[in-house]
C-alpha positions in Angstrom: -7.4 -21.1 -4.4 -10.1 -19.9 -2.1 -12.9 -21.5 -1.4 -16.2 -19.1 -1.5 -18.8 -20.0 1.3 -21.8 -19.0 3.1 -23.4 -18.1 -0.2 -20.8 -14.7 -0.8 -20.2 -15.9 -4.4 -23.6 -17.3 -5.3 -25.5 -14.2 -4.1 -22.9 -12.3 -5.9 -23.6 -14.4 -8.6 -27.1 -13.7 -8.7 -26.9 -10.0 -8.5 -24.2 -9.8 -11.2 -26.7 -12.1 -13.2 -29.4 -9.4 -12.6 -26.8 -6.4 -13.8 -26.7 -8.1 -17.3 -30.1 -8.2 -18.2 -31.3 -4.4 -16.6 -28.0 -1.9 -16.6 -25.0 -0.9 -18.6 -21.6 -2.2 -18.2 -20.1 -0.6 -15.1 -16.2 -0.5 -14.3 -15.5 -3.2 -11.7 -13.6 -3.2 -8.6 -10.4 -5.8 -8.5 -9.9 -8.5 -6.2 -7.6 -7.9 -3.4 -4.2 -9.9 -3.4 -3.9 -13.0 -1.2 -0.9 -12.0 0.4 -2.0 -8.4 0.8 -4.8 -9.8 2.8 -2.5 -11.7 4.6 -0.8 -8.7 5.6 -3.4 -6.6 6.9 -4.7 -10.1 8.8 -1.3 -10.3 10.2 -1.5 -6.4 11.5 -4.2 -6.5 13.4 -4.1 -10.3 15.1 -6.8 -11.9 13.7 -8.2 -13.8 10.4 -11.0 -12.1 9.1 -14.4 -13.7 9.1 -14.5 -16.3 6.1 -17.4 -14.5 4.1 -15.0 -10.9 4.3 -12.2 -12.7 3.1 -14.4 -14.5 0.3 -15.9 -10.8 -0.4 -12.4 -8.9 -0.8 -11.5 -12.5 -3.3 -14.8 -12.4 -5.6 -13.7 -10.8 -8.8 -15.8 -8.6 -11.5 -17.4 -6.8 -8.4 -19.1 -4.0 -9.9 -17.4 -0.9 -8.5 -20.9 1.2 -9.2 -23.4 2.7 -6.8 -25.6 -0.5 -6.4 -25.6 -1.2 -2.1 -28.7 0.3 -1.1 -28.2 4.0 0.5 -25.8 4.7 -2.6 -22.7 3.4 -1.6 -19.8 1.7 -4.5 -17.6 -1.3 -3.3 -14.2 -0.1 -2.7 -10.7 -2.0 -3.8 -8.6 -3.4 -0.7 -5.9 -0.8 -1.0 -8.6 2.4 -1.2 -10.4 0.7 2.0 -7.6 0.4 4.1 -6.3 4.3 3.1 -9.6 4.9 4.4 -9.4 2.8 7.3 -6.1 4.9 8.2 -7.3 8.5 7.4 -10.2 7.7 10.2 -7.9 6.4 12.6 -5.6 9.4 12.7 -8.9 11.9 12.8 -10.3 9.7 15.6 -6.7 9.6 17.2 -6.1 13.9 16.3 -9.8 13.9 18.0 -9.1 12.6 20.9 -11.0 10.9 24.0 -14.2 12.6 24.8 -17.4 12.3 26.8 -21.1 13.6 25.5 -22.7 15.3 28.2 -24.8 12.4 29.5 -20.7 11.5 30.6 -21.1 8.8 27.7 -17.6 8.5 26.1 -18.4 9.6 22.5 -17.9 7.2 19.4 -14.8 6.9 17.4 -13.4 4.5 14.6 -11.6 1.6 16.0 -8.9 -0.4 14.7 -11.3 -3.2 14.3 -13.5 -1.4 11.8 -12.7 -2.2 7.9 -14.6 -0.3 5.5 -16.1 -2.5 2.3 -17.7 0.4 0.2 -18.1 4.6 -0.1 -20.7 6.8 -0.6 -20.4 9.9 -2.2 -21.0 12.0 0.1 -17.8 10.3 2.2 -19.8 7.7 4.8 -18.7 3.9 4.7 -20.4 0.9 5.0 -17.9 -1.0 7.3 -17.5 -4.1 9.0 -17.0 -4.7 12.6 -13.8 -7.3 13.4 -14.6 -6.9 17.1 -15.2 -10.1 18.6 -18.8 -10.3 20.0 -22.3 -10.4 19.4 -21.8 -8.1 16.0 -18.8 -9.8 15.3 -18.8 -9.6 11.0 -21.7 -7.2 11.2 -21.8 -4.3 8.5 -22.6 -0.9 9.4 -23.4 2.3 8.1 -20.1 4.8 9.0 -21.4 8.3 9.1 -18.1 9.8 8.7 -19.9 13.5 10.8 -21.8 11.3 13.4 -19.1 8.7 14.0 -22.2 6.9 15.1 -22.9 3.0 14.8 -26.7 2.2 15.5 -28.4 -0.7 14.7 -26.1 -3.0 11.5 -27.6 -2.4 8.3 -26.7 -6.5 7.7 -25.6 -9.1 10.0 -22.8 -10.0 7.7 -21.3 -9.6 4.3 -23.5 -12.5 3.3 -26.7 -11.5 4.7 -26.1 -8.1 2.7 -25.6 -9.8 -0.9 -28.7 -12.0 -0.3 -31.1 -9.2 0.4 -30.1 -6.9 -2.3 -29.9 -10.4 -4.5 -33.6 -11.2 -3.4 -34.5 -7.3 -3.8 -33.9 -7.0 -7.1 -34.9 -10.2 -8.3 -38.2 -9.7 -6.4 -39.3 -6.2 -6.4 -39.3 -6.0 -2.7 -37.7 -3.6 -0.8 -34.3 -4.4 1.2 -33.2 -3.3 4.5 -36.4 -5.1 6.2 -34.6 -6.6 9.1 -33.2 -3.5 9.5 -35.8 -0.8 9.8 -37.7 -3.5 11.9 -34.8 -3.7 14.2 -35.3 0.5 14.5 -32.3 1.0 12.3 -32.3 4.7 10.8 -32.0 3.3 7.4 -35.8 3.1 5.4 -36.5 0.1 3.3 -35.7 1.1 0.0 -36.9 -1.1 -3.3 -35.1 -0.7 -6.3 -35.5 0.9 -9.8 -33.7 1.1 -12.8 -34.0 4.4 -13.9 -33.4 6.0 -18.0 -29.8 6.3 -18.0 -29.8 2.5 -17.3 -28.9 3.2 -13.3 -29.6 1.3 -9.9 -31.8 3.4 -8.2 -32.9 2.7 -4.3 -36.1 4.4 -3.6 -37.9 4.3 0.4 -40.4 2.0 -0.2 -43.7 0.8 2.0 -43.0 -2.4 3.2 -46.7 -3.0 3.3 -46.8 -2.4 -0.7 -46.0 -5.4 -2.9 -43.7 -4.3 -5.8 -43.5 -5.3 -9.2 -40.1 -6.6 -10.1 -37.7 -3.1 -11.3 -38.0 -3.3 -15.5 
């Protein structure tokens, strides 16, 4: 059995605790298959963070729109179809250079997307080793731009949307004051019993969403 550390299970705990009492009953995504995991480890040479693993293992994961800039945690299998779709448009792409002689951004192997927005952008996290090593990052599937991680880690992202909606201040501080594209955003639950992120003033104080 896996063990579940750097707070993945008890933030999800507390979010999940915070679905019961404000929204309705939403499908849930499945928790990915040890082995299958150990597969996809196994492809690409490395064990994934601890906190990703623990992320793809926590079950009754709401499979709604509740990460902040609308985007629905995706099942291990529909990630990694993902993850294979990108690399053959970034492969059928090709190399190329903007015309500062930059070379121009393109998945990587070592990107693994965790959720899906409607629109077709991922939140994804970065297996490269270095200083964003386990970050998660907005994939803006037109831009193919990175920019500044929405959350250092999978961990760091349950706590703030944990402590945003039990609070009624906005998430995605760090990040806007980092110069991240992404506003603040506060929830709000709205009459047909949704999650709603809203830009928010991080200079406002917010009463807690319903």
């Amino acid at each position: 059995m896996t063990s579940i550390d750097h707070g993945v299970r008890k933030s999800w705990d507390r979010i999940d605790a915070w679905f019961g009492d404000h929204l309705h009953r939403a499908p849930v995504r499945a928790a990915a298959d040890g082995g299958r995991l150990g597969a996809f480890e196994a492809d690409i040479g490395a064990a994934l963070p601890t906190e990703v693993h623990d992320w793809w293992t926590l079950d009754r994961v709401s499979a709604d729109y509740w990460i902040p800039g609308s985007f629905a945690p995706v099942g291990l299998e529909e990630a990694l179809e993902t993850r294979e779709i990108w690399l053959l448009v970034a492969e059928q792409e090709g190399a190329s250079s903007a015309a500062n002689g930059e070379p121009e951004p393109r998945f990587l192997p070592s990107f693994l997307p965790i959720a899906m927005s409607p629109g077709g952008d991922g939140l994804i996290v970065d297996l490269r080793f270095g200083d964003s090593y386990g970050a998660v990052f907005l994939w803006d599937h037109e831009t193919w731009v990175l920019g500044v991680p929405l959350w250092g880690s999978v961990a760091s992202m349950l706590q703030d949307i944990a402590a945003a909606l039990e609070s009624g201040t906005p998430a995605l501080l760090r990040h806007a004051a980092s110069g991240g594209t992404e506003k603040a955003c506060a929830a709000r639950v709205d009459d047909a019993g949704d999650l709603v992120w809203e830009v928010a003033d991080p200079g406002i104080p917010r009463t807690s969403p319903r």
